[in-house]
ZATORPA-936121 format. One line per 8 residues: for each residue y, z, x of N, C-alpha, C, O, CB. Coordinates in steps of 0.2 Angstrom, whole numbers, plus 5000, padded with zeros to 4 digits. Glycine has a CB too. Example, Ala and Ser with C-alpha at 12.3 -4.5 7.8 and 13.67 -1.06 7.14 Angstrom:
2
4972/5039/5066/4978/5039/5062/4984/5039/5066/4983/5042/5071/4978/5045/5057 | 4989/5035/5064/4995/5036/5068/5000/5039/5064/5006/5040/5067/4997/5029/5070
// end
This chain:
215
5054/4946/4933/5054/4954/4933/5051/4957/4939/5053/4962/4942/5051/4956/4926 | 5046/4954/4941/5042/4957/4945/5047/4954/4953/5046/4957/4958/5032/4956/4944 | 5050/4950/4953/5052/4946/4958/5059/4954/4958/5060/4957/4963/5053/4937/4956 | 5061/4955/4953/5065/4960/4955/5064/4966/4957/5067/4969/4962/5068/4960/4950 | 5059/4969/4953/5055/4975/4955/5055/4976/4962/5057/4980/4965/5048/4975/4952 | 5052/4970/4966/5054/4971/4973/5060/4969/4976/5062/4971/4981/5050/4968/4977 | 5062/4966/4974/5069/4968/4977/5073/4973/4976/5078/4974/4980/5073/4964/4977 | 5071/4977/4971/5074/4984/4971/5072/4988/4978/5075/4991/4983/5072/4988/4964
5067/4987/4975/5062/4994/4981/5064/4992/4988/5064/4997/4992/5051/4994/4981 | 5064/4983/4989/5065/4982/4995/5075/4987/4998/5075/4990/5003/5064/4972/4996 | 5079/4986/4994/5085/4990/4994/5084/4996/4995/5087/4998/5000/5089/4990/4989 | 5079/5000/4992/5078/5005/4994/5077/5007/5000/5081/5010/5004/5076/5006/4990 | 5071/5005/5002/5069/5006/5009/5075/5004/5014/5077/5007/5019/5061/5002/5011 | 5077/4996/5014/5082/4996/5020/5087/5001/5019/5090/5004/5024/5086/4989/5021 | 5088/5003/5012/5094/5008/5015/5091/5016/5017/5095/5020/5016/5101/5008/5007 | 5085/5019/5019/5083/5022/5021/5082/5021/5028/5084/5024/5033/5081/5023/5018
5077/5015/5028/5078/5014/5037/5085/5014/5041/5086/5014/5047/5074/5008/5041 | 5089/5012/5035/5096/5013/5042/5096/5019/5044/5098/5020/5050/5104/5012/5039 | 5093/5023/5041/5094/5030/5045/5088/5032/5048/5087/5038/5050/5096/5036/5041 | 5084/5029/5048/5076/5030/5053/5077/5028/5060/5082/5024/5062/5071/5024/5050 | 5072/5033/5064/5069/5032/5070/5071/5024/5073/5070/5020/5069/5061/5034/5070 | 5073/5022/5077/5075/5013/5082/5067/5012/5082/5064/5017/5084/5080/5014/5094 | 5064/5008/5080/5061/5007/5082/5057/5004/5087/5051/5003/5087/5061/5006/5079 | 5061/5002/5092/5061/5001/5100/5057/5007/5101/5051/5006/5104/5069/5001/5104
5059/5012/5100/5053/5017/5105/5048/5016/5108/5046/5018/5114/5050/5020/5101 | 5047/5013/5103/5039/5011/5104/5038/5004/5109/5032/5002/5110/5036/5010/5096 | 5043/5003/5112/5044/4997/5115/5039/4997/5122/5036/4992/5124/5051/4995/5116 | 5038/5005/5126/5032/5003/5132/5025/5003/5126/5020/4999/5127/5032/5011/5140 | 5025/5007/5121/5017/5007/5119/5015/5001/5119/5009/4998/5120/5015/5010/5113 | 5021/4998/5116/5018/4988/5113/5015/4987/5119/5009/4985/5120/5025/4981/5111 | 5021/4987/5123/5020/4983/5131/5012/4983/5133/5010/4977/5135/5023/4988/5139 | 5010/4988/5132/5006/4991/5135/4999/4988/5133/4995/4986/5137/5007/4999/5134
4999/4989/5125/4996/4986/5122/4993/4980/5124/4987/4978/5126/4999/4986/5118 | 4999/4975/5123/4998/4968/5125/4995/4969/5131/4990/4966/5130/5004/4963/5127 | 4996/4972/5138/4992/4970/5143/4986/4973/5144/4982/4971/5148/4996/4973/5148 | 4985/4978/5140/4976/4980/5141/4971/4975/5135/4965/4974/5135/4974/4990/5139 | 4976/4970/5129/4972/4966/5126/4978/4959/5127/4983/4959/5123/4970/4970/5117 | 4976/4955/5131/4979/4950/5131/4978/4944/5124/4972/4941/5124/4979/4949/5138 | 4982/4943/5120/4981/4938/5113/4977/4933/5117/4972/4934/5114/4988/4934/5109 | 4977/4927/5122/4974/4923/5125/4969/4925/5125/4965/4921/5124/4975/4921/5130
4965/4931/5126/4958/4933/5125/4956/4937/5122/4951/4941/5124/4955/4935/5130 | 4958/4937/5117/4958/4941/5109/4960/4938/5102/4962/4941/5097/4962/4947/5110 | 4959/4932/5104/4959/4925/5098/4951/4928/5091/4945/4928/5092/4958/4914/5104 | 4954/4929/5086/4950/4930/5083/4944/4936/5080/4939/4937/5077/4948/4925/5085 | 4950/4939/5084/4947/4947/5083/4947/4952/5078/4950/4950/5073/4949/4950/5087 | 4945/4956/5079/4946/4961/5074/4951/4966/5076/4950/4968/5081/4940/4965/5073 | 4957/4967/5072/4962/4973/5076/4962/4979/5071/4961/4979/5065/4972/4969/5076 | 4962/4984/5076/4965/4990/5072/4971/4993/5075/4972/4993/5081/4959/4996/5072
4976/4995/5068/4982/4995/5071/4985/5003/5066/4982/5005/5061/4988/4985/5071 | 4990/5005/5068/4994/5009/5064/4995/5016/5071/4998/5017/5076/4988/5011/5055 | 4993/5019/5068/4997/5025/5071/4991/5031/5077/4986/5029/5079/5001/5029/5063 | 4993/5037/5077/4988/5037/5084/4982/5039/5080/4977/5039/5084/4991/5043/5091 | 4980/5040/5071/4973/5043/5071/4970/5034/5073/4964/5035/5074/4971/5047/5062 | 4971/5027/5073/4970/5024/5076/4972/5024/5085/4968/5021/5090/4970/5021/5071 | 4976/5026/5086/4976/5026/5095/4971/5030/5099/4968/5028/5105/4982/5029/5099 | 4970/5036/5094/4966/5039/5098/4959/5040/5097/4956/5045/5100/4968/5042/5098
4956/5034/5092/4948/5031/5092/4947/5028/5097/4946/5022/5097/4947/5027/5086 | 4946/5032/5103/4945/5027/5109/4936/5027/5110/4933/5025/5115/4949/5030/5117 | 4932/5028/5104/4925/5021/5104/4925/5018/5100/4920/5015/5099/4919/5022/5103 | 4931/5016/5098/4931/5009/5093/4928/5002/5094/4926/4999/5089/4937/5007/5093 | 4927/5000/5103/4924/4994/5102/4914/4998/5100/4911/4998/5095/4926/4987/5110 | 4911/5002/5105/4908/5006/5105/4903/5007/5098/4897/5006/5097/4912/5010/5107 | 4910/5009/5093/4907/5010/5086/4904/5003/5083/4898/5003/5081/4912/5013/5080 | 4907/4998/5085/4907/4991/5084/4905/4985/5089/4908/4979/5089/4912/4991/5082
4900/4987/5092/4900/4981/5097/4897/4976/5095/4896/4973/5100/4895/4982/5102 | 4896/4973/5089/4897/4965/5086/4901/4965/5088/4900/4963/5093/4896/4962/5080 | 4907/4966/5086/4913/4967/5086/4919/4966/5092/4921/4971/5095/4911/4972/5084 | 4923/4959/5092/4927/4958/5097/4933/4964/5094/4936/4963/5089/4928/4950/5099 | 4935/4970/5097/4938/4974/5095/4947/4974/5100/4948/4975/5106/4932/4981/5095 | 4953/4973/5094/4958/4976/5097/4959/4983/5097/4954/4985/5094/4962/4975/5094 | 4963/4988/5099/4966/4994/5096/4970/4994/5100/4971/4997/5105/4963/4999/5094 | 4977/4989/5093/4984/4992/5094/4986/4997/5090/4991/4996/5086/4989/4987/5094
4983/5003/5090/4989/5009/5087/4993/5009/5091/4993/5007/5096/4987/5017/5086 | 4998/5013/5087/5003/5018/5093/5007/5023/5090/5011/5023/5085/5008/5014/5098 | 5007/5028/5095/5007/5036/5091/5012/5035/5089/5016/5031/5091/5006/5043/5096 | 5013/5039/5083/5019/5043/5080/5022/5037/5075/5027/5038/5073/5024/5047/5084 | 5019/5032/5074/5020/5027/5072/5023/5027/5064/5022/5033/5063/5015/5023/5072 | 5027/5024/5059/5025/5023/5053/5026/5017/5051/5029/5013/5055/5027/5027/5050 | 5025/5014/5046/5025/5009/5041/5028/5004/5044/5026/4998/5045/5028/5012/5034 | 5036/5007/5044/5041/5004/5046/5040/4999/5052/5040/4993/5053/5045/5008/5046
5039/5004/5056/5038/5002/5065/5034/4997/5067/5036/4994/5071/5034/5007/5068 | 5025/4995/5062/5021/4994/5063/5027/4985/5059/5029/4980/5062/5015/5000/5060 | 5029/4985/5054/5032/4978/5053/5037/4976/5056/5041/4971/5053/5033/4978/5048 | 5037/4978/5062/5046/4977/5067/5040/4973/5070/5040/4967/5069/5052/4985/5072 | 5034/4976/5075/5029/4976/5078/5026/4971/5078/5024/4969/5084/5026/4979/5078 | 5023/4968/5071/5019/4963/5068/5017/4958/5071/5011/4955/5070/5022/4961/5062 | 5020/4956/5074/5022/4951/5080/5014/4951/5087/5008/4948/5088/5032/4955/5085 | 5016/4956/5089/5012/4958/5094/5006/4962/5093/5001/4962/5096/5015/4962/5098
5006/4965/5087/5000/4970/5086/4995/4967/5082/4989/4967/5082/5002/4977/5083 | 4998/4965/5079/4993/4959/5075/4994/4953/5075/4990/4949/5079/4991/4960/5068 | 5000/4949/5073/4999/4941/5074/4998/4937/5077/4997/4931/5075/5000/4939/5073 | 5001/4941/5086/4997/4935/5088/4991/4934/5091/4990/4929/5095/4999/4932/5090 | 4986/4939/5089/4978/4942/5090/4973/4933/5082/4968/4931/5081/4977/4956/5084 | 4978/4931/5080/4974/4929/5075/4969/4931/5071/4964/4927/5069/4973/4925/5076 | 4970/4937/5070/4962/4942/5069/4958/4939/5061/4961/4939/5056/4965/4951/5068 | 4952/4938/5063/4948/4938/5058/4949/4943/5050/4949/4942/5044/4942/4941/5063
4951/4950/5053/4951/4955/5049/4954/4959/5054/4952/4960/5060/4946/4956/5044 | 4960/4964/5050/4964/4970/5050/4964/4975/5048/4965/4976/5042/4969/4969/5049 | 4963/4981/5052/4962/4990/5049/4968/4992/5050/4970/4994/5056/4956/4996/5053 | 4972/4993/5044/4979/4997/5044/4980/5003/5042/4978/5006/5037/4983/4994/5039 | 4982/5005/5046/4982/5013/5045/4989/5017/5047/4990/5019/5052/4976/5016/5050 | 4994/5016/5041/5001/5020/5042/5001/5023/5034/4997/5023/5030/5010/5013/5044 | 5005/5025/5034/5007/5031/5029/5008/5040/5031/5013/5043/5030/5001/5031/5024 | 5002/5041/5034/5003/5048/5036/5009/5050/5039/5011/5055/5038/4997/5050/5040
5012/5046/5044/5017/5049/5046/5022/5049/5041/5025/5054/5039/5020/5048/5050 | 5023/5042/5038/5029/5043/5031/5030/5047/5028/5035/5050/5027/5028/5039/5026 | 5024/5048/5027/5024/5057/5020/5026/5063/5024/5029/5068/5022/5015/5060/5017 | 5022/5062/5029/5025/5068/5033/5033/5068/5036/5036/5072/5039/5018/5070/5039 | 5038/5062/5034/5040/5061/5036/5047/5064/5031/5052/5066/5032/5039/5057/5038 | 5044/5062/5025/5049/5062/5019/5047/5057/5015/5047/5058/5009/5057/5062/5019 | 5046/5053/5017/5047/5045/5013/5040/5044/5005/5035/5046/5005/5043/5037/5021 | 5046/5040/5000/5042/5041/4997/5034/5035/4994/5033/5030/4995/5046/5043/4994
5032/5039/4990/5028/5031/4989/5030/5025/4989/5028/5020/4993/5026/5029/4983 | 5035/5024/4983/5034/5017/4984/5039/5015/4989/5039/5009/4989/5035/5014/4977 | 5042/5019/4993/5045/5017/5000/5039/5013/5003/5039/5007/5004/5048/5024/5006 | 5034/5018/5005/5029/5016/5008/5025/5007/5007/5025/5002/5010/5024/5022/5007 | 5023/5008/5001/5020/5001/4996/5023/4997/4998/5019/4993/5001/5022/5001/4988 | 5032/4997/4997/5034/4992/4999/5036/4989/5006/5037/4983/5005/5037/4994/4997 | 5035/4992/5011/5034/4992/5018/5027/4989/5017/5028/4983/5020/5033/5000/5022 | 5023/4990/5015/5015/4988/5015/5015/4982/5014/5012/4978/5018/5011/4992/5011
5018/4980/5008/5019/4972/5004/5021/4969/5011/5017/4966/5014/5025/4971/4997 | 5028/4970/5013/5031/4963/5016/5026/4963/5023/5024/4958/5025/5041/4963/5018 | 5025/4968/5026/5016/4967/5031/5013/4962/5029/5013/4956/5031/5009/4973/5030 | 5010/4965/5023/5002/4960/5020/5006/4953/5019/5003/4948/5022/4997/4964/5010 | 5012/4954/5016/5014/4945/5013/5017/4940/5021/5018/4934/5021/5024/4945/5007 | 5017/4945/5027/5020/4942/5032/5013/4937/5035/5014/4931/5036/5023/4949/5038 | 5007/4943/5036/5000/4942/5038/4998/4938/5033/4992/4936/5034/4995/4948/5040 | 5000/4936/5028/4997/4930/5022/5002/4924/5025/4999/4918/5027/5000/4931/5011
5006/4925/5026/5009/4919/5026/5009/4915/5033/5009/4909/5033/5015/4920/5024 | 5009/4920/5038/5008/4916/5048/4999/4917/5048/4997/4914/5052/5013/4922/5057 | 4996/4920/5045/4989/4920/5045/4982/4920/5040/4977/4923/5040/4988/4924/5048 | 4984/4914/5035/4982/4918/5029/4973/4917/5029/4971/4918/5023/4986/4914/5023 | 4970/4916/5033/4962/4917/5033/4960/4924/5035/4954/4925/5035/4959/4913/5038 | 4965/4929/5038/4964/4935/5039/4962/4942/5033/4965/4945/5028/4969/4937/5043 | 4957/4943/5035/4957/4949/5028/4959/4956/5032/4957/4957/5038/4946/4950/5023 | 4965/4959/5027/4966/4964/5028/4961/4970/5026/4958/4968/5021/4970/4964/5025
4961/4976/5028/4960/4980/5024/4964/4987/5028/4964/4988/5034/4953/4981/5022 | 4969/4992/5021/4971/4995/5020/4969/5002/5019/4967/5004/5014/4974/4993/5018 | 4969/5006/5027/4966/5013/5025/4971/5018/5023/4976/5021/5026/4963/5016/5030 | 4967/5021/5016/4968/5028/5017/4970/5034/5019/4967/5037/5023/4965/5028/5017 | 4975/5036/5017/4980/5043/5022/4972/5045/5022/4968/5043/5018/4988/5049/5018 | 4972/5050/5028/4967/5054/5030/4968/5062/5027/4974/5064/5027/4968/5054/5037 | 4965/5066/5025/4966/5074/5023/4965/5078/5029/4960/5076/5032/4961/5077/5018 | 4970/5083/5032/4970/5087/5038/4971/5092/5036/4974/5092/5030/4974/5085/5043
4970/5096/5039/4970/5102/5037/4977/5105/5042/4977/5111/5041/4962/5104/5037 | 4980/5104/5045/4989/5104/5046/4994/5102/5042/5000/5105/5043/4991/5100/5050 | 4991/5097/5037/4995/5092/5032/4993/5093/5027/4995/5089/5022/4995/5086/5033 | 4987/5098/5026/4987/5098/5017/4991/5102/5013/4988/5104/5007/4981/5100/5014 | 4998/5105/5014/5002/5105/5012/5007/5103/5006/5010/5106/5002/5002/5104/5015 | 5003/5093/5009/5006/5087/5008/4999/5083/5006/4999/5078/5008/5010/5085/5014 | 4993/5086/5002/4990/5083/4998/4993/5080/4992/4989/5075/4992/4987/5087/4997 | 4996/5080/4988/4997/5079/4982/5001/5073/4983/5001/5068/4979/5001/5086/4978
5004/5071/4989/5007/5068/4989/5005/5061/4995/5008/5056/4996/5012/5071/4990 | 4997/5062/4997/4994/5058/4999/4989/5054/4996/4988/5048/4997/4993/5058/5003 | 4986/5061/4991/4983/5056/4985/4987/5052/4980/4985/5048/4976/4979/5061/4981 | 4994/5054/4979/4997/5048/4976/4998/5042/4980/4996/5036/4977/5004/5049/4974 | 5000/5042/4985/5000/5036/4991/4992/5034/4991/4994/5031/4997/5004/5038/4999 | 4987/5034/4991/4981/5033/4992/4981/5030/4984/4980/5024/4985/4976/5040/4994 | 4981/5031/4978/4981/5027/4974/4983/5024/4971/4981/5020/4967/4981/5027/4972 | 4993/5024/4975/4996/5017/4975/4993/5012/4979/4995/5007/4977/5002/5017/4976
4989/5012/4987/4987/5009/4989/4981/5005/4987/4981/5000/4990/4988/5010/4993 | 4977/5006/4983/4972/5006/4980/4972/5001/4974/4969/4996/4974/4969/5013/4978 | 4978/5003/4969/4981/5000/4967/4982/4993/4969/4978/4988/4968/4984/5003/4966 | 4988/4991/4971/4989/4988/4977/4985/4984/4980/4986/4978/4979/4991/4992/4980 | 4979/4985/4984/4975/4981/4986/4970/4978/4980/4967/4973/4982/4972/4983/4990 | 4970/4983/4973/4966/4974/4969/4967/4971/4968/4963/4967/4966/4963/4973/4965 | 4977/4970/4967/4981/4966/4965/4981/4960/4969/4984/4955/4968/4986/4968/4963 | 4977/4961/4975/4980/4955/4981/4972/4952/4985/4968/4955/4988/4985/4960/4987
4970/4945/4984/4962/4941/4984/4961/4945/4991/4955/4947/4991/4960/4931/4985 | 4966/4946/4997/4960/4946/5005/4963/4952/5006/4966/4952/5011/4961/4940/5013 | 4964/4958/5001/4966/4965/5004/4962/4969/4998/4962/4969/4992/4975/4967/5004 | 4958/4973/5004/4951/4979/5001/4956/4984/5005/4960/4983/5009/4940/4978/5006 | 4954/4991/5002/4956/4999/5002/4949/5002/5005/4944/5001/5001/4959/5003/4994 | 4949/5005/5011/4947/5009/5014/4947/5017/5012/4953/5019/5012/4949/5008/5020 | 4942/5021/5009/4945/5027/5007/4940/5033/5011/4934/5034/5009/4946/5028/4998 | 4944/5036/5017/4943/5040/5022/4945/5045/5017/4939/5047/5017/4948/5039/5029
4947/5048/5014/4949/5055/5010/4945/5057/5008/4945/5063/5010/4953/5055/5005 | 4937/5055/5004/4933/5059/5002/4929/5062/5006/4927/5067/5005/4931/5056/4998 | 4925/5055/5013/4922/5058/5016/4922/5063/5018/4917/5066/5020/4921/5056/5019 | 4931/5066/5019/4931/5069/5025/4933/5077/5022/4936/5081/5025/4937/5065/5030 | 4930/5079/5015/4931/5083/5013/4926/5087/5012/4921/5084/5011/4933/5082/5009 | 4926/5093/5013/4917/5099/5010/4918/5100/5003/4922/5097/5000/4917/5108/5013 | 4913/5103/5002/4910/5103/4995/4916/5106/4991/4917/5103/4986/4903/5108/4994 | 4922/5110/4993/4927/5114/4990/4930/5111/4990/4935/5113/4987/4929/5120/4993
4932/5104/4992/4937/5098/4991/4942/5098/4996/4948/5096/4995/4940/5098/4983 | 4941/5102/5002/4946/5102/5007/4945/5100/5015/4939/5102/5017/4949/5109/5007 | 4948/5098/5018/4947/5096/5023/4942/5099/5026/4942/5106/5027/4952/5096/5024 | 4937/5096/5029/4931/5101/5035/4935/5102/5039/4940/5099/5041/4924/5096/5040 | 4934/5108/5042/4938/5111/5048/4935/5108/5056/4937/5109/5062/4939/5120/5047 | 4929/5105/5054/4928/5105/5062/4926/5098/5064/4922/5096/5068/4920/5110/5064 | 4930/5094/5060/4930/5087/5063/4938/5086/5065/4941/5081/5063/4928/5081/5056 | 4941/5090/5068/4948/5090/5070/4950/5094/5077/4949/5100/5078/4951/5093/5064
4952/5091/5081/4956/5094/5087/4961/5099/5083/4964/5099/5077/4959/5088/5092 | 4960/5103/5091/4964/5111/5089/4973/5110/5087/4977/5115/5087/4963/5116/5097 | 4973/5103/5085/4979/5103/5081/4979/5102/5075/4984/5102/5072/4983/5098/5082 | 4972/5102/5073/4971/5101/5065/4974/5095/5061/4974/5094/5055/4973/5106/5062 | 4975/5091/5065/4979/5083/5064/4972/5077/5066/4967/5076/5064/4988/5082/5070 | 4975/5076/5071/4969/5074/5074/4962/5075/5077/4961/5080/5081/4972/5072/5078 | 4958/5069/5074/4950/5070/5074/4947/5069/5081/4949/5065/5085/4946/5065/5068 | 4942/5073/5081/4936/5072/5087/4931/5069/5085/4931/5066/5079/4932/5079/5091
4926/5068/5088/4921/5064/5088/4919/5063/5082/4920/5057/5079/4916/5066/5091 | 4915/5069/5080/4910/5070/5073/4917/5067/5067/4915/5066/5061/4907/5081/5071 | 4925/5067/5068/4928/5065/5064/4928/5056/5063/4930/5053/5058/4934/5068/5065 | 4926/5054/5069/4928/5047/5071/4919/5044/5068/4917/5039/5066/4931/5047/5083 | 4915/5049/5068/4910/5046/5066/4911/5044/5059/4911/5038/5058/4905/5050/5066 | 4912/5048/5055/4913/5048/5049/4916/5040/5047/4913/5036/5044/4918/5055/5046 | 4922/5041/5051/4928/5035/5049/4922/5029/5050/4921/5024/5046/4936/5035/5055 | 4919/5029/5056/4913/5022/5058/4908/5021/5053/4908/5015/5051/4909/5022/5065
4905/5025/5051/4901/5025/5044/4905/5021/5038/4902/5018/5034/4900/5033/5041 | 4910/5022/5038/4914/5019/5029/4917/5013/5033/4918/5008/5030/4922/5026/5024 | 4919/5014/5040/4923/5009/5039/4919/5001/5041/4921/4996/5039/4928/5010/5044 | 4912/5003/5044/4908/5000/5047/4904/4992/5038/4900/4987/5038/4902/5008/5051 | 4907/4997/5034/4903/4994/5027/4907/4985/5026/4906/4979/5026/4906/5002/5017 | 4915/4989/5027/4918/4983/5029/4918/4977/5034/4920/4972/5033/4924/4984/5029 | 4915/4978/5040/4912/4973/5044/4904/4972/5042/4901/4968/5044/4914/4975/5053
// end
């Protein structure tokens, strides 16, 4: 039963990405990628990967200088993209442990939960199966205040992934949503560039505080 349960959902989603974005797009970011972290000197690292609220944490190694640090985000990314990619952006880093960070565009894209979930699964079962000493962990859609709109529908995806990661031994959930809220339960307005999407500093702190518990 459950063997079918996914293969429903998996139908589902391919017959939506047939009409999704080429994922090539993204083919100079990868490039690019590879050449400022070459895998020969990034055997056993930590990667952080997903979309640009990870591209554009550029103190990542900084936050983490124990820390032999990747960061392959790349912008405008989602779910999808990120497992066409899988290849280069994480496997063949052989990483210690992985900070995944896709969803937010999904939702903001239309896509729905369990589209997303499912996207997520053949990831995590890909990185089990060509790496399986790697621990994942799975963050958290972020609350913006551009996109809270589309609250209701990232706290459901935030607790399907939550879900989701207890069911599985080397995948922990990162949850960036609460920190990043004021007392009124909404987004702080001043941890955000003037797109109100993407965070500055004081936002990037936050994320190194919670995320820092997992390393």
């Amino acid at each position: 039963m459950k063997n079918f349960f996914y293969l429903s959902l998996l139908f589902v989603i391919s017959s939506s990405l047939a009409f999704a974005q080429d994922p090539t797009r993204f083919s100079d970011q990868v490039s690019q990628i590879s050449k400022d972290y070459p895998a020969s000197d990034f055997q056993s690292s930590v990667v952080f990967t997903g979309s640009s609220t990870i591209r554009m944490w550029k103190s990542l190694q900084q936050d983490f200088p124990g820390e032999k640090i990747v960061n392959s985000g790349f912008g405008g990314s989602q779910a999808s993209d990120l497992l066409h990619y899988l290849d280069e952006l994480v496997l063949d880093y052989k990483p210690e442990k992985v900070f995944i960070y896709e969803g937010d565009n999904d939702i903001s894209a239309g896509k729905s939960t369990e589209e997303i979930i499912t996207t997520y699964n053949l990831i995590v079962e890909q990185i089990e199966n060509e790496s399986p000493n790697t621990e994942i962990v799975l963050i958290s859609a972020k609350p913006s205040v551009a996109r809270w709109n589309l609250a209701d529908e990232y706290i459901a995806l935030n607790a399907a992934m939550k879900k989701y990661a207890r069911g599985k031994k080397k995948v922990k959930y990162a949850d960036l949503w609460k920190p990043m809220l004021n007392s009124e339960k909404r987004p702080m307005e001043d941890i955000f560039l003037k797109d109100n999407l993407h965070m500055n500093e004081k936002g990037y702190a936050i994320w190194a505080k919670t995320i820092g518990r997992f390393l």
